[in-house]
TILUM-112197 format. One line per field, with one value per residue: residue number from 1; residue in three letters; x, y, z of N, C-alpha, C, O, CB in turn. Coordinates in pm, 1 decimal. Glycine has a CB too. Layout:
<rs>
nr: c(NUM_...)
rest: c(ALA_...)
neast: c(X_...)
nnorth: c(Y_...)
nup: c(Z_...)
caeast: c(X_...)
canorth: c(Y_...)
caup: c(Z_...)
ceast: c(X_...)
cnorth: c(Y_...)
cup: c(Z_...)
oeast: c(X_...)
onorth: c(Y_...)
oup: c(Z_...)
cbeast: c(X_...)
cbnorth: c(Y_...)
cbup: c(Z_...)
</rs>
This chain:
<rs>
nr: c(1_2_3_4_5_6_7_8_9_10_11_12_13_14_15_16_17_18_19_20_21_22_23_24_25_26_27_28_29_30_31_32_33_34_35_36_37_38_39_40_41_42_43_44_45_46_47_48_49_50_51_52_53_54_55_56_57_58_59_60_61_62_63_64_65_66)
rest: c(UNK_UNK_UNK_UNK_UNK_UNK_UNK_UNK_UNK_UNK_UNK_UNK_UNK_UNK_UNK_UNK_UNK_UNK_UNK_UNK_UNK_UNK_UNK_UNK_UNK_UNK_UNK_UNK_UNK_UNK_UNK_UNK_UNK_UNK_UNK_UNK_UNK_UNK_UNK_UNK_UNK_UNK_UNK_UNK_UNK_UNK_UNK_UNK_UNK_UNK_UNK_UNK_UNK_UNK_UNK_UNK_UNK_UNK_UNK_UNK_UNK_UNK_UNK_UNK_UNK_UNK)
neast: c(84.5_48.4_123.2_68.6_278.1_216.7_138.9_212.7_67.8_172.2_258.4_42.8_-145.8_10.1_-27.8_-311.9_-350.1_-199.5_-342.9_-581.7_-527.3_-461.0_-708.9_-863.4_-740.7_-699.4_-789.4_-730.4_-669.5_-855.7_-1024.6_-827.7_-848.7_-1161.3_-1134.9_-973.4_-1091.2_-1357.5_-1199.3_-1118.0_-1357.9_-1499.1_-1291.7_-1343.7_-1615.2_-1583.7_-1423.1_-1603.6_-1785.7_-1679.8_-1577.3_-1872.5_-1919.5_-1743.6_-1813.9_-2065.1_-1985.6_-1893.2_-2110.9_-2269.1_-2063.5_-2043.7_-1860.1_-1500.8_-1263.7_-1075.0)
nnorth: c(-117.4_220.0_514.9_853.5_1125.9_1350.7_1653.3_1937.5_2247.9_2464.0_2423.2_2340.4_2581.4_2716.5_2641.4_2641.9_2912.0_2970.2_2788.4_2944.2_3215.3_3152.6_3066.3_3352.3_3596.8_3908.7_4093.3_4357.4_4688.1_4777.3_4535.6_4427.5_4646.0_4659.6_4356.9_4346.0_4515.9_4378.8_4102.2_4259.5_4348.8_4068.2_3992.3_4137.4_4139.4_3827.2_3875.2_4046.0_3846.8_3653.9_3845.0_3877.0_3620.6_3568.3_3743.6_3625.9_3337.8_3486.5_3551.1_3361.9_3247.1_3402.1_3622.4_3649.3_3438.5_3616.3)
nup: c(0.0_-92.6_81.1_92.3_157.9_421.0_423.9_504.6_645.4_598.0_301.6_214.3_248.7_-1.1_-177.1_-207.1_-239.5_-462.4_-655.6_-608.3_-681.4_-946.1_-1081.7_-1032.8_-1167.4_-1225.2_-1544.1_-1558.9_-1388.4_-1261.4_-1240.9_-1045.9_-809.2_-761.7_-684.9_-434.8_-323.2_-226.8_-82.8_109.0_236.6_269.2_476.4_678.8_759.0_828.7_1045.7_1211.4_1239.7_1396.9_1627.9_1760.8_1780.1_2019.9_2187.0_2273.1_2373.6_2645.9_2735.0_2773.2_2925.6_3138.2_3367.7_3251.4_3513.0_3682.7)
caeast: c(0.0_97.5_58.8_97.2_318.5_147.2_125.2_281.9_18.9_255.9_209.3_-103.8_-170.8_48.2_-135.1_-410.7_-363.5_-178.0_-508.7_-730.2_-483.3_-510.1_-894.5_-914.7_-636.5_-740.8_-692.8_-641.0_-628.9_-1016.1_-1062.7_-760.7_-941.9_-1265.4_-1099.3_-905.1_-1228.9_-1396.5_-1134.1_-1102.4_-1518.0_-1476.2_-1211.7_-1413.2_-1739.4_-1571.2_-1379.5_-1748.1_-1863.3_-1600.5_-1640.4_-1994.7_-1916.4_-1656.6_-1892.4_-2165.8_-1926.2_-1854.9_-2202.2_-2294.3_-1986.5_-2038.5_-1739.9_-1389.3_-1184.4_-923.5)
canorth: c(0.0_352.3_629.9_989.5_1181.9_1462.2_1804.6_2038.2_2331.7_2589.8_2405.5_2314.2_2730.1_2786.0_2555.7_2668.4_2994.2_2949.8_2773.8_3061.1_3322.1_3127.6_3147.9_3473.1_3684.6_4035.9_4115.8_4506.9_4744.1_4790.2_4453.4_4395.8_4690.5_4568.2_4222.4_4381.9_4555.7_4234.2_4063.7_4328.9_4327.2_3955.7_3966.7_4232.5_4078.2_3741.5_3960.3_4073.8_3709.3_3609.1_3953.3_3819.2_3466.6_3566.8_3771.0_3535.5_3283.7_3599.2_3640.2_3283.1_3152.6_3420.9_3700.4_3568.3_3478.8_3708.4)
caup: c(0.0_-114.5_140.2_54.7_241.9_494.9_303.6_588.8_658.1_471.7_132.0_207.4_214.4_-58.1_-295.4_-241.0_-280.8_-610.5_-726.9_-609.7_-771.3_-1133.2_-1089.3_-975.7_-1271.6_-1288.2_-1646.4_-1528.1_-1265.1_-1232.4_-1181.0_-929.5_-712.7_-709.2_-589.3_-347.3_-231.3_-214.0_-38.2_262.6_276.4_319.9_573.1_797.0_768.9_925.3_1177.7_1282.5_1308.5_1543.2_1734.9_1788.7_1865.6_2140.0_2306.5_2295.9_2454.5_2756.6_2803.7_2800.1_3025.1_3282.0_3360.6_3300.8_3608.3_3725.5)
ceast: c(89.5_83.5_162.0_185.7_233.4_204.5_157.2_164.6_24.8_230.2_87.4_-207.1_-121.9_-18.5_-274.2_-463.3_-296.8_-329.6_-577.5_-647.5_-503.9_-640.4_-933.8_-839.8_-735.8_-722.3_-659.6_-690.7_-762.0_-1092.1_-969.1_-812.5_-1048.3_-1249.4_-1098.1_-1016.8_-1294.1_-1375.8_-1177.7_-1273.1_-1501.5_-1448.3_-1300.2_-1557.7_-1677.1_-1484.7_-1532.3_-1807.5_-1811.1_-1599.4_-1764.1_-1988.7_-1831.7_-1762.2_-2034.2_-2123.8_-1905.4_-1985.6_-2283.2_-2212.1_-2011.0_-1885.6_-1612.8_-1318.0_-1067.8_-853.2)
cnorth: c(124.4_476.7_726.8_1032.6_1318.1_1582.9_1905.1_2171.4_2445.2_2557.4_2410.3_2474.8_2751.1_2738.3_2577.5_2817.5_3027.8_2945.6_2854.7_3177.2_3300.6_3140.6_3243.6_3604.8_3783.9_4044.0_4328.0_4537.6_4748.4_4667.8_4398.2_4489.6_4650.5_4450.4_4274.8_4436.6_4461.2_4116.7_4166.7_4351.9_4187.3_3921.0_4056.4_4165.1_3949.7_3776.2_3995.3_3952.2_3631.9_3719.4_3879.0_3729.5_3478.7_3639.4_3704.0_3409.9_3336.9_3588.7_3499.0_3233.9_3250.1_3531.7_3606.7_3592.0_3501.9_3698.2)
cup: c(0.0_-29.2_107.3_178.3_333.9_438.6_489.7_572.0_594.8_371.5_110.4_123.4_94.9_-194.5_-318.0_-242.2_-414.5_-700.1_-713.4_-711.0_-875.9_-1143.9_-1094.7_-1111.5_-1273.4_-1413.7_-1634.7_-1415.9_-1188.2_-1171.7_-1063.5_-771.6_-653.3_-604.0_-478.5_-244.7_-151.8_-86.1_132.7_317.5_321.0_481.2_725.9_839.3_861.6_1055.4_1295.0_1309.6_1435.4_1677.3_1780.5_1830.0_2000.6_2243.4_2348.4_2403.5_2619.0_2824.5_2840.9_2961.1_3134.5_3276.9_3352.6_3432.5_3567.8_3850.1)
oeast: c(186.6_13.9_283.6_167.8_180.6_324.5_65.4_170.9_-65.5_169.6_26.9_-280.8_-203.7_-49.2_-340.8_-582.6_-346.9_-395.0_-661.2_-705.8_-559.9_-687.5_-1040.2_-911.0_-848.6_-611.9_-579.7_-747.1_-770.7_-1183.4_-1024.3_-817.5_-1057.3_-1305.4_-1198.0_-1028.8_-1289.7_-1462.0_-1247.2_-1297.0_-1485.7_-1515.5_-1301.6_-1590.6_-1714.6_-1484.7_-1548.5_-1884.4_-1866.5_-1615.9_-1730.5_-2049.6_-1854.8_-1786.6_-2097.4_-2197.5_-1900.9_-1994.3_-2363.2_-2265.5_-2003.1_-1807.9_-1604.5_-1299.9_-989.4_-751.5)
onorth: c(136.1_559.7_712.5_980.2_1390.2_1593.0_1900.8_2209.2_2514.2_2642.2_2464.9_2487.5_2820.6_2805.3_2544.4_2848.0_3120.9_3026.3_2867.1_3221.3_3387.5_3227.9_3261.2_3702.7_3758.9_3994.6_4396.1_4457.5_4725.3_4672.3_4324.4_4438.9_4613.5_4434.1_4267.9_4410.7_4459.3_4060.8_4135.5_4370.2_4186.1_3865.6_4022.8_4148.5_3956.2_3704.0_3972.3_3947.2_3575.2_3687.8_3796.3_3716.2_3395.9_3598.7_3735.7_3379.2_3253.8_3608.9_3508.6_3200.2_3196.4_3515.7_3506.1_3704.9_3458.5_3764.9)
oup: c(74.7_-87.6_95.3_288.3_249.3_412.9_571.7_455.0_547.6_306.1_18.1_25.5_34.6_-293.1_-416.0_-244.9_-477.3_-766.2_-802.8_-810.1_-942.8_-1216.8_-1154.2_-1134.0_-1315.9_-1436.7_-1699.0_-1341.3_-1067.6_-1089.2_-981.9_-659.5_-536.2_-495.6_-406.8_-124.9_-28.8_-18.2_229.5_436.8_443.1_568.2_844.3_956.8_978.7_1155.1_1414.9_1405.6_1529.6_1795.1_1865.2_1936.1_2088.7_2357.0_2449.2_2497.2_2709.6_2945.6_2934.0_3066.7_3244.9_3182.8_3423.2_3478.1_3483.4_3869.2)
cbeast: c(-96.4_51.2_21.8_-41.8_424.0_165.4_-134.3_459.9_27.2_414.7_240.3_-150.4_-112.0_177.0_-147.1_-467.7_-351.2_-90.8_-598.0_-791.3_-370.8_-483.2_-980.3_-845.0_-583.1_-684.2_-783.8_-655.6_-555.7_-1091.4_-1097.9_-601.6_-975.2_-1313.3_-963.6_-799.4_-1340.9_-1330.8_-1008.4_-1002.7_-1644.6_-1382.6_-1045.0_-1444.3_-1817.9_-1526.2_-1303.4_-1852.9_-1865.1_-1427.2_-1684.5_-2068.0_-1833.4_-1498.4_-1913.7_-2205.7_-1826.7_-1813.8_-2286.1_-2286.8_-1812.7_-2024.8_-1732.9_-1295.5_-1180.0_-944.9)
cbnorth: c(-0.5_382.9_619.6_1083.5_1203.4_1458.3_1843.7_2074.1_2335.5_2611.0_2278.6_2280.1_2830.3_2798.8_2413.4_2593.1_3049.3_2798.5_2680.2_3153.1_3356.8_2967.3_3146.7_3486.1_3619.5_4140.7_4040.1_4642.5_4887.3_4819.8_4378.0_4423.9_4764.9_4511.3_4140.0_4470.6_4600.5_4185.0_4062.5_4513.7_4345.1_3923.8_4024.7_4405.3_4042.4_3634.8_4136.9_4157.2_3594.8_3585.1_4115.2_3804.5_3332.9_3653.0_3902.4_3483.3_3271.3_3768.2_3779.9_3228.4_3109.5_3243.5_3794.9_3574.6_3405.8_3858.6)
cbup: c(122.4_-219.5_297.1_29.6_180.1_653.5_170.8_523.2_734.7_451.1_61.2_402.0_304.9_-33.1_-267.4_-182.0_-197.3_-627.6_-690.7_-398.9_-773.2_-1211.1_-1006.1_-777.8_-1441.0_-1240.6_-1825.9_-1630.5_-1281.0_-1368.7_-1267.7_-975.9_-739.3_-816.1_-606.7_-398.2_-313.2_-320.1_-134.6_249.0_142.3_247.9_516.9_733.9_609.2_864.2_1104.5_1196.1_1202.1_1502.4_1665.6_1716.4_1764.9_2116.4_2298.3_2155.0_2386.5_2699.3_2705.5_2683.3_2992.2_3379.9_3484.2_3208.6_3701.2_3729.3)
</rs>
């Protein structure tokens, strides 16, 4: 039997952001903005979901001890 070797976390990322970059090619500047827009809407929006889940956790568990 053949087993694969374990893909290290770093490649893992880097592979698969290769693959999203060939999907994704701006062909100009208009569309690399937009992305870029896109992208940092993304990233904020799941910043705000985890904001929300941490304090849901706070308000569930009770004050943290100090």
């Amino acid at each position: 039997m053949i087993t694969r070797a374990p893909v290290s976390r770093r490649r893992a990322l880097a592979r698969r952001l290769a693959a999203f970059c060939a999907r994704i090619r701006p062909g100009n500047t208009a569309e690399l903005a937009s992305l870029v827009l896109y992208m940092g809407e993304e990233i904020d929006r799941r910043e705000r979901m985890l904001d929300a889940a941490l304090r849901a956790t706070q308000v569930i568990g009770g004050p943290p001890d100090s």
